[in-house]
N, C-alpha and C positions, 0 to 999 in steps of 0.2 A: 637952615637946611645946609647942610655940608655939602660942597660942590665933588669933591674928589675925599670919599672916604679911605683912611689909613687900613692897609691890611692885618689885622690881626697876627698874622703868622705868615712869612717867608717860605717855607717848607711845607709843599702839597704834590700831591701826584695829579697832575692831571688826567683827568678823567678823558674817555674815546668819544664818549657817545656827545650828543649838544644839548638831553636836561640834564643830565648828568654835570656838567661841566659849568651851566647856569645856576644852579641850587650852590655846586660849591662857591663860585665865584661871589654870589649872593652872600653867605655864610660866612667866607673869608673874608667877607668884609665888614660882619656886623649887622647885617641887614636882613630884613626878610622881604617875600616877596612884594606883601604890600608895603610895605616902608619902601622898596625900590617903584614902584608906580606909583606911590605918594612924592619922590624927592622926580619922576621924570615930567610928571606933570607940573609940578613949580616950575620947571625949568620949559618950559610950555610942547613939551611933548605930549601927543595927543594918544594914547592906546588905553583899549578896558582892561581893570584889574585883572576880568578872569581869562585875555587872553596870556597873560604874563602865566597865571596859577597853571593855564594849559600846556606852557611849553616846558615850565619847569617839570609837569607833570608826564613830559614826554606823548602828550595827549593830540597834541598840535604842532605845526613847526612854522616858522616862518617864510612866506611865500610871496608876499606881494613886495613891491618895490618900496612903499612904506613901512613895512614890518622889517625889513633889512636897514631901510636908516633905525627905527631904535637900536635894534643889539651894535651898530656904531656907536650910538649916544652911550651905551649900558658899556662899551669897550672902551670910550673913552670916560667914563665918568672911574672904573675900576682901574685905569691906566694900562689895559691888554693890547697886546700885538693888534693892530687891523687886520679885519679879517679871522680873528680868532675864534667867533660864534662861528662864522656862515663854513668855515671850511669843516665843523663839526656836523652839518647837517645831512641828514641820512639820505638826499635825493641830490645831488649835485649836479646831475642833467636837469634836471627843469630848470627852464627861464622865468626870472623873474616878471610878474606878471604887476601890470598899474602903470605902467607908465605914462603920462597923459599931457608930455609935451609932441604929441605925433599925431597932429592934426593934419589932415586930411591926408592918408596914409592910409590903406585898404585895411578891414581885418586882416586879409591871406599875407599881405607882406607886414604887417606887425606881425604874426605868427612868426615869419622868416626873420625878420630883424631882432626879437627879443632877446634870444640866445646871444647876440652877439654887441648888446649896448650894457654900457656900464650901470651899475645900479644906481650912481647920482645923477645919471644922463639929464632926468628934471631941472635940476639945480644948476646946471653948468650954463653958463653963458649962450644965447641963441648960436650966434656965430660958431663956438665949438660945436653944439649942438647938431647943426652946418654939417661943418667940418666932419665930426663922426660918422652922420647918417651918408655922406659920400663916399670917406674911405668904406666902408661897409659895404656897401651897394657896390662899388668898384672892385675890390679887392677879393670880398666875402663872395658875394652872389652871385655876380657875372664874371669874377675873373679878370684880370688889368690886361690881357693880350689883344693885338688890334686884330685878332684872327675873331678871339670873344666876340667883338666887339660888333665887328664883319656878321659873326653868327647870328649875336643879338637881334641887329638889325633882320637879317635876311628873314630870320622866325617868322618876322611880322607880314611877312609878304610870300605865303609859299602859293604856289601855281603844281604841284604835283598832282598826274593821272593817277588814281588808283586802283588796282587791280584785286579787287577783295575775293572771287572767287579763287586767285592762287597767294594769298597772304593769309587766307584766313579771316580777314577784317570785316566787323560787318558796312553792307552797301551805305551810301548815303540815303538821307532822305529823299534830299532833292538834287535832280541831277542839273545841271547848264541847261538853260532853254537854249538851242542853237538855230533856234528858228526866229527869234528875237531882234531886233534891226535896231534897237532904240539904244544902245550900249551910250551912247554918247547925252543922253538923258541923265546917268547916272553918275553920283558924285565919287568922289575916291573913295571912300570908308565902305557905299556898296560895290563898286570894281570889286574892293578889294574882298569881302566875303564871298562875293561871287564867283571871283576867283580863286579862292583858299585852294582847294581841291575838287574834282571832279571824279565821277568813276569813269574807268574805260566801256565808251560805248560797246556793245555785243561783240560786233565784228574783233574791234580791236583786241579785245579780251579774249577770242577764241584764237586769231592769230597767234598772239601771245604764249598762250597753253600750249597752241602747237608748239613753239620754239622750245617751250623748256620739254613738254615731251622728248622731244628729237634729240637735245642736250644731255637727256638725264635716264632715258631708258636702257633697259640691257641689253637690248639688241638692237640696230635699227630697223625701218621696215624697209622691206626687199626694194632695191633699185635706185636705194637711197645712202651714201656715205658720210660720215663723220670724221671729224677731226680733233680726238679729248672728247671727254664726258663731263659736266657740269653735276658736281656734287649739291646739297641741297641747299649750302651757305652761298655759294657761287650763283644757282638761281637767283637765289632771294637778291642779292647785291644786284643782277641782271637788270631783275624786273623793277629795282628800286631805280635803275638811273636811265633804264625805258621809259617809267612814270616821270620822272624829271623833264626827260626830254622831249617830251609830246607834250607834257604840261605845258612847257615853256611855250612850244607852237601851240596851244591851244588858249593860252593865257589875253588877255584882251589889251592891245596896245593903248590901251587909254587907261590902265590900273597904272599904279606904281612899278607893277611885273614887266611889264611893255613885252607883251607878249605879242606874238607876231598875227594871233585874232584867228587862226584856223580853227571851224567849226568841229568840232569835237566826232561828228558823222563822218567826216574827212578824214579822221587820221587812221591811218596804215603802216603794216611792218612797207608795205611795197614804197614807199616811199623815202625809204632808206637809202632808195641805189642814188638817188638823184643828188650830185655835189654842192647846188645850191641849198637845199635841206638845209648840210650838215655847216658848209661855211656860217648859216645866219646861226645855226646852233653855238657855234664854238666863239664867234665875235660877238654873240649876245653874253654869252657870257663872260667873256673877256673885258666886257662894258661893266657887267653888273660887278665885277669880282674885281676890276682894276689891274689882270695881268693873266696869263698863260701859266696853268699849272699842270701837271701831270695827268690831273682831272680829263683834260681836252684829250692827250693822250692815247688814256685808254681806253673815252671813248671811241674815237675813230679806230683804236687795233676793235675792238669789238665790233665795229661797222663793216673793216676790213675781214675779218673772220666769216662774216653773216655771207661774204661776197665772193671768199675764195673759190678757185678753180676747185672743183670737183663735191669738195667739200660743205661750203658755206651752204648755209640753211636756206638766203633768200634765192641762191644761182636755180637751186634744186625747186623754186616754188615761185613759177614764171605766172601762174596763177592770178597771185597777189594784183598783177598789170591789171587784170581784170576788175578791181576795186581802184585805182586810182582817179582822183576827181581833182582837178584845173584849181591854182590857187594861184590866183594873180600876186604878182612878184614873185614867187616861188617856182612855181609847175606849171608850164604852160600846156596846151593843149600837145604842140607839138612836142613836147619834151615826152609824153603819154604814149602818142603815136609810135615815137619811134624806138623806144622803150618794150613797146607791145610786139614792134614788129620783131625786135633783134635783143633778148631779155640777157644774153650773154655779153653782147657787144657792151649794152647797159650796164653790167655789173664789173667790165671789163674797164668801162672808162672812171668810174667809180674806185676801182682798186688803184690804177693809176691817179686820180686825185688822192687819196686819202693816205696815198703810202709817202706822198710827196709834200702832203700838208703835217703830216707825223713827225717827219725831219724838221721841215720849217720851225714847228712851235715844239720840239727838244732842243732847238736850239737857243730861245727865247724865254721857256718857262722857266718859272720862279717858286720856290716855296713859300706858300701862302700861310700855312699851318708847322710852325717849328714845334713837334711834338715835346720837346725837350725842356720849350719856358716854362710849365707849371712847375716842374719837378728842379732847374735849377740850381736852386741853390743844394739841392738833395747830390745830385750828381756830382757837384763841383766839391763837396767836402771828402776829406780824405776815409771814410767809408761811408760810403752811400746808404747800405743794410743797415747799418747801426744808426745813420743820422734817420731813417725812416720810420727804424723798429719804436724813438721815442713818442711816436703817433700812440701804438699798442699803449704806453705806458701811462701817458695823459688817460687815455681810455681806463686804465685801470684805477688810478688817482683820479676819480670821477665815477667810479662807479657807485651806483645807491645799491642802500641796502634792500635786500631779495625779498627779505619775508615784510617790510611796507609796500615796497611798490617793486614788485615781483614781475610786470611787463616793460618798463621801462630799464630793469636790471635784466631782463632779459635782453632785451635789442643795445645794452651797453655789450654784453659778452657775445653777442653776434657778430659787433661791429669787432669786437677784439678778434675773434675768430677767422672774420673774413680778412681781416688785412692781416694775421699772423700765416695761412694760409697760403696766402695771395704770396707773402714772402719765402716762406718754404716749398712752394711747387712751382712757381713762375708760367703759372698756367695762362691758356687764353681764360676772357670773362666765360664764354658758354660751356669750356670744361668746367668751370670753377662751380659757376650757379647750376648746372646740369648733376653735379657728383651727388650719387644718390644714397644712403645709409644702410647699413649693413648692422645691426646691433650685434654688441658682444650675446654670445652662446648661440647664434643664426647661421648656420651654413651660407658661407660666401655665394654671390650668381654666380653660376659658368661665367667664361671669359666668350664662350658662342653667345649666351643670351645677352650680355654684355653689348658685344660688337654691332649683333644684331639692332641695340637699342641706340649705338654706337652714343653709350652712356660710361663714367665711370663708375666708382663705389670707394666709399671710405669701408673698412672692413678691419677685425681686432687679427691679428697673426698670432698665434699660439707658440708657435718655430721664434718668433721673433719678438713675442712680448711686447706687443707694441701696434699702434694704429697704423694701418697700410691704405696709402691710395693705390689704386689699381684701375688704371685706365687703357682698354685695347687700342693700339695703335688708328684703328679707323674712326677711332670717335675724335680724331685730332684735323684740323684744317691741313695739316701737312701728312696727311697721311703717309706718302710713299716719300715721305724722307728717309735718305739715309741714315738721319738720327735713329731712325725706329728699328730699321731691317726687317717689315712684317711681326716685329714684337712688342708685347705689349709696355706702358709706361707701368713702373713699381716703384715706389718710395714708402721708408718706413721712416714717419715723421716723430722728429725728436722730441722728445719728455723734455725742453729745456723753459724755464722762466717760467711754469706751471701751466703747459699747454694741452699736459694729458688733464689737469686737474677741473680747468676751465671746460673740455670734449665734453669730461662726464657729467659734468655740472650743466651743459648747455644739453646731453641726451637725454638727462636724467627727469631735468625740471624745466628749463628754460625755454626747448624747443616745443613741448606739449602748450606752455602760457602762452607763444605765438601762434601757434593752433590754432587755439582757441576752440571755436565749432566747425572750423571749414575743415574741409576734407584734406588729409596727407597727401602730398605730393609724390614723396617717398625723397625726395631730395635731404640733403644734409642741411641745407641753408633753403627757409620758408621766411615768405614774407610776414607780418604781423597780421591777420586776420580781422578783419574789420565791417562793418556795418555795409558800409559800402564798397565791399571788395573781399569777398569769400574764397577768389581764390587763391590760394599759397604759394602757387609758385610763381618763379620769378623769372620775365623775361630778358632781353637785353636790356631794353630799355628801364626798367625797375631797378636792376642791377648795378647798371651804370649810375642812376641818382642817391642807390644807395651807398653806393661805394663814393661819391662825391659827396655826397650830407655828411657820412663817417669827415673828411678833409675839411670839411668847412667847418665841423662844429669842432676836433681834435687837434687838426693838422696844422691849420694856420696859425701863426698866434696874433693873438688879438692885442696891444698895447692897451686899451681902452680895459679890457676885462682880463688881462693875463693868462687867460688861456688860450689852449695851443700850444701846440708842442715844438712847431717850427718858423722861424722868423722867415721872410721871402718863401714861402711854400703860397703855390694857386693853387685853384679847385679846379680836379682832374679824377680822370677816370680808371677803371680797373689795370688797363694796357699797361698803363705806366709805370708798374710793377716790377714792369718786363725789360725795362729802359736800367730801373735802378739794379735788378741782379746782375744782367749784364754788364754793367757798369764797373759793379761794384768788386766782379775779378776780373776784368780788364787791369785796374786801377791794382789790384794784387799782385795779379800774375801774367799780365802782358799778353796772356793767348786770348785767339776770339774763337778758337775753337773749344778749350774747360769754357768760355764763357756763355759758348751755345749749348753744353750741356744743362744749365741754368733754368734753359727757356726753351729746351726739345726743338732745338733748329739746327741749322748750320752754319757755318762761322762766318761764311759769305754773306747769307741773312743776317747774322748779327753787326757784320762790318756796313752794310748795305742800311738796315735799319735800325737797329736797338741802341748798341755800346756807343757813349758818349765819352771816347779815347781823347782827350785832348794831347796838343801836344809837349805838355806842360808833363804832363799826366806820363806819357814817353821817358823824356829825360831824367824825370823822377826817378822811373824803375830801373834805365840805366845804369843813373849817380848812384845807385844802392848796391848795384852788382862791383861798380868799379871802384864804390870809395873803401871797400872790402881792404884792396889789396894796402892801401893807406893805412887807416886802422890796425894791418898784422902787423906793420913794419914797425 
């Protein structure tokens, strides 16, 4: 048996497809199929005859982790490039499946990890072995930042109220027994379920309603003054770090949370005037978090707000005195008393603490979260757009073919979409996943119904040949920015690197196969439709995983499997988009106000949050104006 047969002929075209390419290679070497499963098996390879006949036959492809070692052995027995079967295969997103050095290792994170181990991972030494399933986990999943890390941890232990009658959420099953005395019975693992989350008992939850009523209506009621209106994004963040903070006092000082153990009956907006509240608030977290962040901040401006002279919600609702109840080391009786007696004076000595603890911890706090380490090495190259846009292109060099596996090639041209998207409008994530479809030959929405829905629309312009976003200025978090002037956002996105080609391909065919049978959204961008989850659209939180999975399975690259598109790239979210266009004409053209056009802000915001100007970055743009006059001479 010939170990390495001689090629017949030097001079072949290679063939696209992978039986296509198998048969020739076969042939060009003198062989046929069973004569090649005859000489693989001598050589103590194990595969059936007829799965060889099936792939030549294009009938079957190669998918498990031992069906990729033969076409090695069959690559190196014909002396072919490595890698020259598998990179011809018509599904280049699916991971290879068999691995069965990943003992004791969940199904769900084998799911996660397969995409991202090497196909000889088996075979490799335990210690590499090791070594890979680490960087993986580290780098891939969770991200190598000690903010991750911080996150990681914190997940494990949340103590959040939740307020499901104004989020939407459904209640829990079971709420906290707060009538219970045995907490100290119970080991950490139940603390800590017990403590996961809670709902807001009645009271609290109807307080609650109130506030955001009083924030968010259009008029106030008579007798009653405001200061600012809380849009519906601004509620939701409200009510998000109300539940935090009551969680936290309601959390059971014997869990890992070390919560300060107030019975869940007990908690009240009225209890906000009181400085020792907010002190154990703000040093408990300064304990759990390791430092004063901006966080503390604002919450105390929000405490102070609640409290202002004329204005604040709690000064106008003396009420509340009438719910508070005695929590030893916190609230004393007499602290209640005199509270009740003088509800002004109380709110009065309250803005004085909290306007004075404000200063203190601005002058202390630290950045906890550097939004800029994922994206890194992104910013730091001398074009940001272009080192990003190579993400799109991986995604495209990866793409399977449509008509075998037609949902999988759909959610590739999704991911291509969203992040080409994401790069041409510099959108927030909830414009981006909110922009709803407009079909060519469909009369555009008004820009009232629009506003009203404070939604945008992708839409075809007939004037302009070409796909138009069209978003009314109030469907934007910055509504009354200067940026806008009461007018609406328009862009006609570019036909460049076949963007229109992929639209129609993704309106045509693609977005129906994620469908599936759930119902349309009317959105542009729908989730995949699934067994257990009917329905399509996509929240924040959907959006943001999906736009991170796009980063983990394209972005990063992998040394182990060479894919990915960028070396030092972590797993990050839609925002960060928004970091790289800015960026990215900074680093052009030195203004932060072209670079707030980018990203629908102002150049203040941009200097304040987005553009990562270094000063390296500075002198550069300089040296280019002045080495000019050098150059004529």
């Amino acid at each position: 048996m010939v170990a390495f047969p001689e090629p017949i002929t030097s001079d072949w075209l290679d063939p696209p497809t992978f039986q296509d390419a198998l048969t020739l290679q076969v042939r060009r070497h003198g062989e046929t199929v069973c004569g090649l499963h005859r000489a693989l098996t001598h050589q103590g390879d194990i595969i059936d005859r007829s799965t060889l006949l099936q792939w030549a036959g294009g009938k079957k492809f190669p998918r498990a982790v031992a069906s990729l070692a033969i076409l090695q052995q069959i690559e190196r027995r014909y002396r072919l490039p490595e890698g020259y079967f598998k990179s011809k295969l018509p599904n280049q997103c699916r991971a290879p499946s068999g691995h069965r050095r990943l003992k004791g290792i969940s199904d769900a994170e084998r799911r996660r990890l397969a995409w991202h181990l090497p196909d000889d991972f088996d075979s490799r030494p335990a210690a590499e072995r090791r070594d890979i399933l680490d960087w993986v986990r580290t780098v891939i999943i969770s991200g190598s930042t000690d903010y991750r890390r911080y996150q990681a941890e914190a997940s494990r232990n949340r103590f959040a109220v939740r307020f499901p009658s104004l989020t939407g959420r459904k209640p829990l099953k079971q709420a906290r027994d707060d009538d219970r005395d045995d907490d100290r019975f119970l080991d950490d693992v139940e603390l800590d379920l017990l403590d996961a989350n809670i709902d807001a008992p009645p009271a609290l939850a109807a307080e609650v309603a109130e506030l955001i009523r009083f924030k968010t209506s259009t008029l106030t009621d008579i007798g009653y003054q405001r200061n600012g209106v809380w849009n519906e994004y601004t509620s939701s963040q409200k009510i998000e770090h109300l539940g935090l903070l009551f969680g936290a006092l309601a959390a059971s000082p014997h869990s890992k949370v070390r919560g300060f153990g107030v019975p869940s009956k007990h908690l009240t907006m009225g209890m906000l005037i009181f400085p020792a509240v907010w002190d154990w608030y703000i040093q408990w977290r300064e304990a759990r978090r390791g430092c004063y962040t901006s966080w503390e901040v604002n919450m105390l401006q929000l405490g102070l707000s609640l409290v202002r002279a004329e204005t604040g919600w709690l000064r106008q609702s003396p009420a509340l005195g009438d719910e508070l109840k005695t929590i030893p080391g916190l609230v004393s009786e007499d602290d209640i008393t005199a509270s009740r007696a003088d509800w002004d004076g109380a709110c009065d000595q309250f803005y004085r603490y909290g306007t004075a603890r404000v200063k203190e911890i601005q002058r202390v706090a630290r950045v906890h979260r550097d939004p800029f380490e994922p994206i890194m090495v992104v910013l730091e190259s001398d074009s940001p757009v272009g080192t990003y846009r190579l993400i799109t292109e991986e995604i495209m060099r990866l793409m399977p073919d449509s008509k075998r596996y037609p949902r999988t090639a759909a959610e590739s041209v999704r991911s291509f979409l969203i992040l080409r998207f994401g790069l041409h409008l510099g959108l927030r994530q909830k414009n981006l996943r909110e922009l709803l479809i407009c079909p060519r030959g469909t009369p555009p929405t008004s820009e009232r119904n629009l506003s009203s829905r404070k939604r945008g629309e992708l839409r075809w312009s007939d004037r302009d040949n070409g796909w138009e976003v069209f978003i009314p200025a109030s469907a934007f978090k910055n509504a009354h920015s200067s940026f806008f002037g009461k007018m609406p956002f328009r862009l006609i996105l570019p036909d460049l690197l076949g963007l229109y080609r992929q639209i129609d391909a993704y309106l045509n065919v693609h977005r129906a196969t994620l469908l599936g049978g759930a119902e349309d959204p009317g959105t542009f961008f729908v989730k995949t439709a699934k067994s257990t989850s009917l329905n399509a659209a996509y929240d924040q939180n959907t959006f943001y995983e999906a736009w991170r999975l796009i980063i983990q399975r394209y972005g990063i690259y992998n040394p182990y499997t060479n894919r990915g598109a960028i070396k030092g790239l972590l797993p990050h979210g839609p925002h960060n988009v928004r970091d790289v266009l800015a960026t990215h004409i900074l680093k052009q053209t030195g203004s932060y106000e072209q670079a707030s056009y980018a990203i629908q802000d102002t150049a203040d915001t941009v200097a304040k949050h987005y553009g990562r100007f270094l000063p390296q970055d500075k002198a550069a743009l300089a040296a280019q104006i002045l080495n000019r006059v050098w150059e004529a001479a």
